[in-house]
C-alpha positions as CSV (number, residue, x, y, z in Angstrom):
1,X,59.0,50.9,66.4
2,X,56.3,50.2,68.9
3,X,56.0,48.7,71.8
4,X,58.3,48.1,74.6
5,X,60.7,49.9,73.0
6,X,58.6,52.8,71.7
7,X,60.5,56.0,71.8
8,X,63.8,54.7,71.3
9,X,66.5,56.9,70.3
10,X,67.0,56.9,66.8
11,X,70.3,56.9,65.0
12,X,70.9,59.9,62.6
13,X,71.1,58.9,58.8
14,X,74.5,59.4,58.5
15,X,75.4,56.8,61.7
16,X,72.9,54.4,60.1
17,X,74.1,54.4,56.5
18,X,77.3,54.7,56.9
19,X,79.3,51.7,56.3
20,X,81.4,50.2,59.1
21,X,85.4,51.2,58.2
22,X,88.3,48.8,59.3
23,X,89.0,51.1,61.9
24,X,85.3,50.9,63.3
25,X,85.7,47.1,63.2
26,X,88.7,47.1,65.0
27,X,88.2,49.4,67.5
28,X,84.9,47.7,68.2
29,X,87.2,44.0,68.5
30,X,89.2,45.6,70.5
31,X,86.6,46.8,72.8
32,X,85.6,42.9,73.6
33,X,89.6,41.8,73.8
34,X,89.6,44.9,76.8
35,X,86.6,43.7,78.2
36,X,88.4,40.0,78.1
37,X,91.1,41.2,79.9
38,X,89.4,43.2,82.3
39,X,87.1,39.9,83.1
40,X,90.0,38.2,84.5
41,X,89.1,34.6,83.2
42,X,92.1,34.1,82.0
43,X,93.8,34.3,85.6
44,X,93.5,30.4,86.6
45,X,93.8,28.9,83.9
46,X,96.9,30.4,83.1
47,X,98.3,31.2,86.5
48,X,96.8,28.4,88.7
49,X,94.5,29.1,92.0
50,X,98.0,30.4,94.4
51,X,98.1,33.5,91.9
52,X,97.7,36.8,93.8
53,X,97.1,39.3,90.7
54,X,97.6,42.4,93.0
55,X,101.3,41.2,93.9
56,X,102.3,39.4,90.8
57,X,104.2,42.4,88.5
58,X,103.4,40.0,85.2
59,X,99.7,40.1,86.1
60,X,100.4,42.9,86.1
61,X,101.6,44.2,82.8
62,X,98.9,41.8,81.2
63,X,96.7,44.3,81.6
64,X,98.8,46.8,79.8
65,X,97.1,46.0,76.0
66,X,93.6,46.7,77.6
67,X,95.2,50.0,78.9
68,X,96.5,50.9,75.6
69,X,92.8,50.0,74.0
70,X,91.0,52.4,76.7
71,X,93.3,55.4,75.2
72,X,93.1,54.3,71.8
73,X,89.4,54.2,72.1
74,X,89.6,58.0,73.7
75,X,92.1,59.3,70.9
76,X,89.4,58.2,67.9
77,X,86.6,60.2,70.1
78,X,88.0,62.2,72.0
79,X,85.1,65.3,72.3
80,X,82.6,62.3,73.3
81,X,85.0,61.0,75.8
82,X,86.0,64.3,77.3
83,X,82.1,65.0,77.4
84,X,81.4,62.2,79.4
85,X,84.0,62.2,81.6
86,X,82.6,66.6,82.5
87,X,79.5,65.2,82.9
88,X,79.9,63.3,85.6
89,X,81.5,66.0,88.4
90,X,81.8,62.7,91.0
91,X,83.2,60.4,89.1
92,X,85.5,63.0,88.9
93,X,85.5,63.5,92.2
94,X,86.1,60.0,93.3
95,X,88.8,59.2,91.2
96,X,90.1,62.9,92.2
97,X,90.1,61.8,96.2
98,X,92.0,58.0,95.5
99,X,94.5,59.9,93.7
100,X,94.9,62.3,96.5
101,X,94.9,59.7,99.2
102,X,98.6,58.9,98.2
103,X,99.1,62.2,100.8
104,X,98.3,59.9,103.8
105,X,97.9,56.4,102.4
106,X,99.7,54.0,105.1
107,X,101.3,52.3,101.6
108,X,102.1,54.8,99.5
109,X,104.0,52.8,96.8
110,X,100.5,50.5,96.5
111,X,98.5,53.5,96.4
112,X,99.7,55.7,93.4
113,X,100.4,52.4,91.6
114,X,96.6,51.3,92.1
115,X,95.4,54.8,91.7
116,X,96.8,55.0,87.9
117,X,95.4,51.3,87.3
118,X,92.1,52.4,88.2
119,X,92.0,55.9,86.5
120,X,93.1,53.8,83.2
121,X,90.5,51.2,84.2
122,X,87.9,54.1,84.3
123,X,89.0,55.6,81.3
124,X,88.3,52.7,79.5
125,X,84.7,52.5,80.6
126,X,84.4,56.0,79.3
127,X,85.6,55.9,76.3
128,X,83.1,52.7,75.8
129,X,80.0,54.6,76.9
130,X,81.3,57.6,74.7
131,X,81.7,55.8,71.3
132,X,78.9,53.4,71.0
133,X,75.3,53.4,71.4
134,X,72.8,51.1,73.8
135,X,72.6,48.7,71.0
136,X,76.0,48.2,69.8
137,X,77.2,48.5,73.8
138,X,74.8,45.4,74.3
139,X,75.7,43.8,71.8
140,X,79.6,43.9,72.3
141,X,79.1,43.1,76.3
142,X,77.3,40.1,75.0
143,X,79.6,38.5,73.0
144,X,82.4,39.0,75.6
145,X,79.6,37.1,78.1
146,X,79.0,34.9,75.2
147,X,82.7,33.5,75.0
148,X,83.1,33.5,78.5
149,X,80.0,31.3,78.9
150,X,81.1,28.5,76.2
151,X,84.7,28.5,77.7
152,X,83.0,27.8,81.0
153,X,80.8,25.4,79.2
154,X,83.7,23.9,77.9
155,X,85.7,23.6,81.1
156,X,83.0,22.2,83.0
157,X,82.3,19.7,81.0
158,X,85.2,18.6,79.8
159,X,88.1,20.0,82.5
160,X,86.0,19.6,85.2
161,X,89.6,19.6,87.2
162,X,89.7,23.1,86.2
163,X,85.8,23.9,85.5
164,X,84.9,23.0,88.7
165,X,85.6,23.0,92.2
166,X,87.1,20.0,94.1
167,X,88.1,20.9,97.8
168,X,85.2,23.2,98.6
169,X,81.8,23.0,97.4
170,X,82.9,19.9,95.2
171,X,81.6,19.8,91.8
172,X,79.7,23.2,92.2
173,X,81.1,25.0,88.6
174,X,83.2,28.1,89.0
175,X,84.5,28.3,85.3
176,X,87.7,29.8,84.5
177,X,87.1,31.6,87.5
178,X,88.4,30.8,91.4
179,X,85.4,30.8,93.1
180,X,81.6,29.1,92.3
181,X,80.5,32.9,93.5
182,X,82.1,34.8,91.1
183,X,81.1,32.7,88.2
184,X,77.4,32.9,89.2
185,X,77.6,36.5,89.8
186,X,79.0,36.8,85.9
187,X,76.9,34.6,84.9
188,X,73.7,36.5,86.6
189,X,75.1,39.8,84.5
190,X,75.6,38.0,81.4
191,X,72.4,36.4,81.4
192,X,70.3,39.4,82.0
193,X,72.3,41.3,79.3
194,X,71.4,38.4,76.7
195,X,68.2,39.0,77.4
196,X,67.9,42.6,77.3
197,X,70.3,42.7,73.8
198,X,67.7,40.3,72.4
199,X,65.2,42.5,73.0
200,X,67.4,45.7,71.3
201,X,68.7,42.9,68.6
202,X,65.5,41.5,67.2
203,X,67.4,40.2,64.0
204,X,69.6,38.1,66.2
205,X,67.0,37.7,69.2
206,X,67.0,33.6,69.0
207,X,70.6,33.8,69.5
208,X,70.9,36.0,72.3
209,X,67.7,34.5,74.1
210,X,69.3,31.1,73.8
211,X,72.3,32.4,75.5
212,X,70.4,33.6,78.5
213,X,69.1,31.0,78.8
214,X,72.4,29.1,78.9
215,X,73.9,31.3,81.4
216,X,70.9,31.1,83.8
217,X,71.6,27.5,83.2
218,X,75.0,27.9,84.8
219,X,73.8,29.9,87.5
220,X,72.1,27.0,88.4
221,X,75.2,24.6,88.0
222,X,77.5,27.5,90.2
223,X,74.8,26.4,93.2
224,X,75.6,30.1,94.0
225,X,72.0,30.8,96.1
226,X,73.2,34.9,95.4
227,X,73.4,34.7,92.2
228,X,70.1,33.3,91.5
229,X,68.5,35.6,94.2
230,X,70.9,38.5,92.0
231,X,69.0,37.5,88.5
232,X,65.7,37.1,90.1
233,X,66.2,40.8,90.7
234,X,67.7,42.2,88.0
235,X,64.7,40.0,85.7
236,X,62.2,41.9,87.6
237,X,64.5,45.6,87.2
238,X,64.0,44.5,83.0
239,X,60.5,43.8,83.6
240,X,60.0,47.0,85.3
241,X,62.0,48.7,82.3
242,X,60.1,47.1,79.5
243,X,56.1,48.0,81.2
244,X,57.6,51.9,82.0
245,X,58.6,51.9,78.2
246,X,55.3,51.5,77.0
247,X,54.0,54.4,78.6
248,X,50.8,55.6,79.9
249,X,48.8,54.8,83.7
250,X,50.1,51.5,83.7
251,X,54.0,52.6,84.1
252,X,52.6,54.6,87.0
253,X,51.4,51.7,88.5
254,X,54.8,49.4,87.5
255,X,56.7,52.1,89.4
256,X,54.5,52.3,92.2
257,X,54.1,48.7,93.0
258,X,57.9,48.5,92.2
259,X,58.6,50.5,95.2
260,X,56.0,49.2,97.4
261,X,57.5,45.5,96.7
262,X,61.0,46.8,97.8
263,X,59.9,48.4,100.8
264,X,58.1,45.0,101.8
265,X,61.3,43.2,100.9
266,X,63.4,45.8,102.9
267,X,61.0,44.9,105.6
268,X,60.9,41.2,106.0
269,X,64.8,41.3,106.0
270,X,64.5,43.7,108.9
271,X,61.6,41.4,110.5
272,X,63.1,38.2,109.6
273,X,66.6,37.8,108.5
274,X,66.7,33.9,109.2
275,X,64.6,33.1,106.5
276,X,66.2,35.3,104.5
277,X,69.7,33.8,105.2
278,X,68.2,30.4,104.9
279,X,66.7,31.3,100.9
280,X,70.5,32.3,100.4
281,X,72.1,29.2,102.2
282,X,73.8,31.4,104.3
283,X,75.0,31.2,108.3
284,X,74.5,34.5,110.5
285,X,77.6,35.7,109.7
286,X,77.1,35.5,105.8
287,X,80.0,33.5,105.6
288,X,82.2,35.0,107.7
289,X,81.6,38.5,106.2
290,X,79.8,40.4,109.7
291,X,83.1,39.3,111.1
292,X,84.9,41.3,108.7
293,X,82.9,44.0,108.2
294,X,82.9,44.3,112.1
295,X,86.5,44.6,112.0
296,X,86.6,47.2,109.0
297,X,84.3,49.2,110.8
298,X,86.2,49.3,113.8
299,X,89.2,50.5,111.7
300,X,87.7,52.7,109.6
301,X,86.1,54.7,112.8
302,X,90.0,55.4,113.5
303,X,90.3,57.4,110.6
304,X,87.0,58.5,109.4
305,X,87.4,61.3,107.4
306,X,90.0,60.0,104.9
307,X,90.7,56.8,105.6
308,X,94.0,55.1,105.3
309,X,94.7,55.4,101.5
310,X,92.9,54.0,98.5
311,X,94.2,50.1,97.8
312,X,96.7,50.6,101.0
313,X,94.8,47.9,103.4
314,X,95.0,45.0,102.2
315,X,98.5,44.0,101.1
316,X,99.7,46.2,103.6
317,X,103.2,44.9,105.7
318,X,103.4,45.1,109.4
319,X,102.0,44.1,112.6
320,X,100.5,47.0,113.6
321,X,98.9,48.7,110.9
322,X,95.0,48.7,110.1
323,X,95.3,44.8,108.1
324,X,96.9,43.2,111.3
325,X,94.1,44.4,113.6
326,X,91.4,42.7,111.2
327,X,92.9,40.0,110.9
328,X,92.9,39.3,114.3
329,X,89.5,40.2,114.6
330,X,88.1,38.7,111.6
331,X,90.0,35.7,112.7
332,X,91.7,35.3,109.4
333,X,93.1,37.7,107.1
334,X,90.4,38.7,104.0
335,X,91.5,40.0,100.7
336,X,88.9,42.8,100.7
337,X,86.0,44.2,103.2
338,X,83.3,42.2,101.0
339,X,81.1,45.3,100.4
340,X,81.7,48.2,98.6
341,X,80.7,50.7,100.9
342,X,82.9,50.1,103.8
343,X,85.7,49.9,101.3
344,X,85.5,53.3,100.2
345,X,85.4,54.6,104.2
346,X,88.1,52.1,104.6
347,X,90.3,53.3,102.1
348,X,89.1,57.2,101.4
349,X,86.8,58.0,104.6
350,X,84.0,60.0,104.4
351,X,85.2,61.9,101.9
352,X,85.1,58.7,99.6
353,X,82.2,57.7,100.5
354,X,80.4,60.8,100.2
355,X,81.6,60.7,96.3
356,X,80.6,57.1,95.6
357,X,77.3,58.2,97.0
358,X,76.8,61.1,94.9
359,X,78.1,59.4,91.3
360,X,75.8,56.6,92.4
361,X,72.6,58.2,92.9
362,X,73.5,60.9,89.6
363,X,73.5,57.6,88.1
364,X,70.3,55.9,89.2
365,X,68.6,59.2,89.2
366,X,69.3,59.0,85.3
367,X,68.9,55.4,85.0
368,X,64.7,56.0,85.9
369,X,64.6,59.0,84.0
370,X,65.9,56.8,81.2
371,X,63.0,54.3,81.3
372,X,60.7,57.1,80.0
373,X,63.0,58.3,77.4
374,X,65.6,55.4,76.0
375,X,65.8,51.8,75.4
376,X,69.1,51.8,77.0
377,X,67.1,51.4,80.4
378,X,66.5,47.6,78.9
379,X,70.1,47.1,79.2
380,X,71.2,49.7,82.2
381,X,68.5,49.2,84.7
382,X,68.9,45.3,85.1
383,X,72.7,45.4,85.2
384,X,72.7,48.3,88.2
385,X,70.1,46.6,90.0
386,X,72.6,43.5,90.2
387,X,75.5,45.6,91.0
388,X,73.7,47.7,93.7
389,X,72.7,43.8,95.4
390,X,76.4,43.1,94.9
391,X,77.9,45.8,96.2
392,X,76.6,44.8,100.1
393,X,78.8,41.2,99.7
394,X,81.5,42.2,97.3
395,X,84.2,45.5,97.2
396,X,83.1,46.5,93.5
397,X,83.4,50.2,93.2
398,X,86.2,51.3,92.1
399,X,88.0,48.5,91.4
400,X,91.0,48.4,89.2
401,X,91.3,45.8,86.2
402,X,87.9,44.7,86.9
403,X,85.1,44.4,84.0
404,X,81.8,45.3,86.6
405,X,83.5,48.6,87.5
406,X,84.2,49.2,83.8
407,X,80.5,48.3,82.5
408,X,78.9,50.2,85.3
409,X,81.3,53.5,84.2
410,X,80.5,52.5,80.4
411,X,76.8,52.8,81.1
412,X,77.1,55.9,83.5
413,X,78.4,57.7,80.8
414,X,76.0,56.6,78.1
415,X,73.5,57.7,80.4
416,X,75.2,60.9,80.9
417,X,75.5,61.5,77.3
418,X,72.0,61.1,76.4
419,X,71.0,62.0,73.1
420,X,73.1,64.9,73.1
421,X,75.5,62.6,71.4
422,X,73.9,61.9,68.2
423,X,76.4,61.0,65.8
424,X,76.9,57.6,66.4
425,X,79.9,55.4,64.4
426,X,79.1,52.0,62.8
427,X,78.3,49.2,65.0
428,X,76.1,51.5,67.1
């Protein structure tokens, strides 16, 4: 193979001409049913808009099955899965400090509950990263993006009282989704990742190209201004990753002018943050989000260190804990700090933090070494570059029952596996 993908790892004979068993098939099905799950599309339409998933014990228990699949996944790999779950000391870490936050969480009973949802949540992007390979890890992320794209399709064209939203932003799609945001953000992931698995899929490459460019098409619809502004980035992260992979002076030069076009962006935001609020049709509070993350901050500085306990804040009871003082700030009461930073010094402190921070640059670190060495960058590199935008809007790390969290732990764990991990199954 030459090309963009020259140098691409290789699967061993024995991966490649081994048939795929019943169990491989089924494990692999099951995998995309998790990922369903874990996508929380189904929420609305079942539920209705009033549903609160963290409170509602048979929203709960829905996402039992996908629990079940995440060990299930682990017990047919386990030396994989326990490999690249060592591998990555502050993931570890992390998940080691939410646990241990039930010592002086300010709601204990939502903390250890939370705590086990998200260790099984993580487990299950684990075990995904463990089993399969870039390709078949594409490949299955893009049919879950693929039937959550023709169901929104669907809904907004034909349940447009569902598809769509009526009180705010009227008409603006949302899909099976709450908000117009969220669906554009999805659709922003899943259109990049149809891209990228056409690239690693040349035999189904007009189906997967056709795809992104449906979902870019829905971006469009959503009206979401981030979301566009999200793709836009993560198309030029798969550009990047496809001129690095073919090697020589010019990937110098890709990665240099790469850095020197984030610096000037970096800048102009400094320099001129009312244009840039205006190209995402946003207010100088972003929505009412400085409010918030004003009044997290101020919280947060109360107990820096460890924070208040991880997934205590927010449906926490009382009128004189940490929620009631940013909701009188804020002005009304959020249902997260909307970024991802401040959540984990909300929730864990500096401690937190200082883990998230670690597991993400271990991560990214790999992610650019991986453009010299595996195709996987195709897939990984425009995905974290979306998640890394999203994180300064949205509380996305470490998130229980949530498909970003799992994808971004799947590819971690990929990445830390390398090529050490040769003997793919079927469906790689």
């Amino acid at each position: 193979m030459s090309g963009a993908l020259a140098g691409a790892e290789v699967a061993t004979p024995a991966a490649a001409d081994h048939p795929a068993s019943a169990v491989d098939i089924i494990a692999w099905l099951g995998a995309v049913g998790m990922l369903l799950l874990y996508s929380q599309a189904w929420l609305v339409p079942l539920f209705g808009e009033k549903i609160d998933p963290s409170s509602s014990a048979v929203v709960r228990a829905a996402f039992i099955p996908a629990y079940a699949v995440g060990i299930l996944l682990l017990a047919l790999k386990p030396g994989a899965t326990f490999a690249g779950i060592v591998r990555q000391p502050f993931l570890l870490l992390l998940l080691g400090v939410a646990a241990a936050s039930l010592a002086w969480s300010v709601s204990p009973d939502q903390t250890i509950r939370r705590a086990i949802a998200v260790g099984l949540t993580t487990l299950g992007g684990v075990a995904l990263g463990a089993r399969w390979g870039w390709r078949g890890l594409a490949e299955m992320l893009a049919l879950t993006f693929g039937l959550l794209a023709v169901v929104s399709l669907i809904l907004g064209l034909f349940v447009p009282s569902v598809g769509r939203m009526v009180v705010e932003f009227p008409g603006a799609w949302r899909g099976p989704w709450l908000e117009k945001n969220t669906f554009g953000s999805q659709m922003a992931f899943g259109s990049l990742l149809f891209f990228a698995t056409g690239l690693l899929r040349p035999e189904r490459r007009g189906l997967w190209f056709v795809m992104g460019g449906l979902a870019l098409v829905m971006i469009f619809a959503s009206t979401s201004k981030t979301s566009l502004v999200a793709f836009m980035l993560g198309g030029a992260a798969l550009g990047l990753a496809l001129v690095v992979r073919r090697g020589g002076s010019v990937s110098v030069l890709a990665i240099y002018g790469a850095a020197v076009a984030l610096g000037g962006l970096a800048t102009a935001i400094v320099m001129a943050p009312d244009i840039f609020l205006t190209l995402l049709g946003k207010d100088a509070t972003l929505s009412g989000r400085t409010k918030i993350w004003a009044a997290v901050i101020q919280q947060a500085r109360l107990q820096p260190w460890l924070g208040y306990g991880y997934g205590a804040v927010w449906d926490e009871e009382g009128g004189w804990g940490p929620l009631a003082w940013i909701v009188n700030q804020a002005g009304f009461k959020p249902d997260h700090s909307h970024n991802s930073w401040l959540e984990q010094w909300l929730g864990l402190g500096y401690v937190g933090v200082g883990a998230w921070a670690l597991y993400y640059l271990t991560t990214m670190g790999r992610t650019l070494m991986a453009m010299f060495r595996s195709e996987g960058a195709i897939v990984c590199l425009p995905f974290f570059a979306v998640f890394s935008l999203m994180t300064l809007s949205e509380s996305m790390v470490l998130s229980y029952n949530d498909m970003r969290w799992v994808m971004f732990v799947a590819f971690s764990t990929r990445l830390a596996l390398g090529r050490r991990d040769s003997a793919r199954p079927p469906l790689s």
